[in-house]
C-alpha positions as CSV (number, residue, x, y, z in Angstrom):
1,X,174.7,128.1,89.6
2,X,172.8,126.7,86.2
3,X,173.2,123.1,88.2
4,X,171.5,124.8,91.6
5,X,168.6,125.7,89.4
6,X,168.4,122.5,87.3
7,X,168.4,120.3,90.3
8,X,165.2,122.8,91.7
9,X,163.4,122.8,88.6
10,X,164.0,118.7,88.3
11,X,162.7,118.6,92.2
12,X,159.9,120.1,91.4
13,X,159.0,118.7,88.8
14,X,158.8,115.1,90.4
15,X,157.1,116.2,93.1
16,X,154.0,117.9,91.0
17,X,154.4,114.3,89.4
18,X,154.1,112.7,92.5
19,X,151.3,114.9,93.7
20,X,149.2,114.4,90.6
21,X,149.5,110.5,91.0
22,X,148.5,110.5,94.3
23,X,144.8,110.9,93.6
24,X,143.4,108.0,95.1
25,X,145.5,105.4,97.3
26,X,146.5,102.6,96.4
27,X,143.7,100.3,98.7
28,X,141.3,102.5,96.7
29,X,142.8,101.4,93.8
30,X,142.3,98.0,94.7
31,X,138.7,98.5,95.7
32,X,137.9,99.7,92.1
33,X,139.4,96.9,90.9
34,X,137.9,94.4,92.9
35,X,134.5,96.6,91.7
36,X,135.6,96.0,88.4
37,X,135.7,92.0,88.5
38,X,132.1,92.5,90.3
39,X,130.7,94.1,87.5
40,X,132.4,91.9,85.1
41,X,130.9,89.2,86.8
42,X,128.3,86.9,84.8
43,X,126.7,85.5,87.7
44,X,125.6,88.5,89.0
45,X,124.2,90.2,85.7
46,X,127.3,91.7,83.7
47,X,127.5,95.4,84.2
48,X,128.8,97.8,81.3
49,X,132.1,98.0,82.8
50,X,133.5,100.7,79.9
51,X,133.8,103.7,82.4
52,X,136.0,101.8,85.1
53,X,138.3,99.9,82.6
54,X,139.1,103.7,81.4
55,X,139.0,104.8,85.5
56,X,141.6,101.5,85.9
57,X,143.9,102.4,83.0
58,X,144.2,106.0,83.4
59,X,145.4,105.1,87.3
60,X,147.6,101.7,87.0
61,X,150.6,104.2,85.2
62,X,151.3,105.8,88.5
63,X,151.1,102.2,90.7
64,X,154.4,100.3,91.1
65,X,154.2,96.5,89.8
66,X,152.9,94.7,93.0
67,X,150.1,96.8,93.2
68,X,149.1,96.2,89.6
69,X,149.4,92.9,89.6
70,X,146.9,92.4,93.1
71,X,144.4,94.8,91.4
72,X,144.5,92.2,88.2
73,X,144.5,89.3,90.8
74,X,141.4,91.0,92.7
75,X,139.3,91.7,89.5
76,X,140.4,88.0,88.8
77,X,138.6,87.0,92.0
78,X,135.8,89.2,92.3
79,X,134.4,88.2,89.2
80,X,134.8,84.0,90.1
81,X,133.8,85.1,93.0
82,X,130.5,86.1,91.5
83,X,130.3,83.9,88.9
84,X,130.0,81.0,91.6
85,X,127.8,82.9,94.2
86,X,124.2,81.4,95.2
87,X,121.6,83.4,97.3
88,X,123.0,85.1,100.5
89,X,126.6,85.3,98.8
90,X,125.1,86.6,95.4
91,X,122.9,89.1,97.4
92,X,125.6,90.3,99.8
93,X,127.9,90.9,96.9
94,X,125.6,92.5,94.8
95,X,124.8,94.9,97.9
96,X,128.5,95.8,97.6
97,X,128.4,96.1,94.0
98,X,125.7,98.8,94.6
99,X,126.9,100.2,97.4
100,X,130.8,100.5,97.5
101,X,131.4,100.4,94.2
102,X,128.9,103.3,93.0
103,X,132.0,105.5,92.9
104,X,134.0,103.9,90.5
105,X,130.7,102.2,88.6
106,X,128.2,105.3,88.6
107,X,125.3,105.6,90.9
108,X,122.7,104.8,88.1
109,X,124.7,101.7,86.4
110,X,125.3,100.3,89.7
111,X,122.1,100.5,91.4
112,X,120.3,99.8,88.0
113,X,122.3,96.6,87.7
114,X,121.5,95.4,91.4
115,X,117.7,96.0,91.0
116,X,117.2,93.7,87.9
117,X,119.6,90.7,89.0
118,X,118.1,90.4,92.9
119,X,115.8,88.1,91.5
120,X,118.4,85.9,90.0
């Protein structure tokens, strides 16, 4: 009987666990981090990236290994990405900057950030 209710009290355990890490899915996961690189970027006007490197951290513990090493590999590339963009690129990426990634960046750093580099 104490092994019936172990087992239980083990099972349910993991699965609060596993409800609790499923916050966001993993492609959003991915989309932050490709945000991340964005903002990183010094092309596009380096945003303070402070709030989704905590975002990032506090959410890799729950991801298995391939999907923390494509969100390193997308941050990776969105910021060369940025770095080496030139008019239509620059301003298409910095519409997604300030559009898509306004969740993980905050509406006012996002938007802020997109107004004073268009003119770059």
């Amino acid at each position: 009987m104490k092994k019936i209710i172990i087992t239980a009290i083990v099972a349910a355990s993991a699965m609060t666990g596993l409800a609790q890490a499923a916050e966001i899915s993993n492609m959003q996961f991915l989309q932050a981090a490709r945000c991340r690189g964005l903002a990183a970027s010094e092309g596009l006007g380096k945003l303070d990236t402070a709030s989704i490197d905590a975002f990032l951290k506090q959410e890799t513990g729950s991801r298995e290994l391939p999907i923390r090493v494509s969100a390193n590999n997308k941050i990776s590339a969105a910021q060369k990405e940025g770095d080496k963009a030139q008019g239509a690129k620059k301003d298409k990426l910095l519409a997604e900057r300030s559009s898509a990634c306004t969740n993980y960046l905050g509406a006012a750093t996002a938007s802020t950030g997109a107004a004073a580099n268009t003119g770059n």
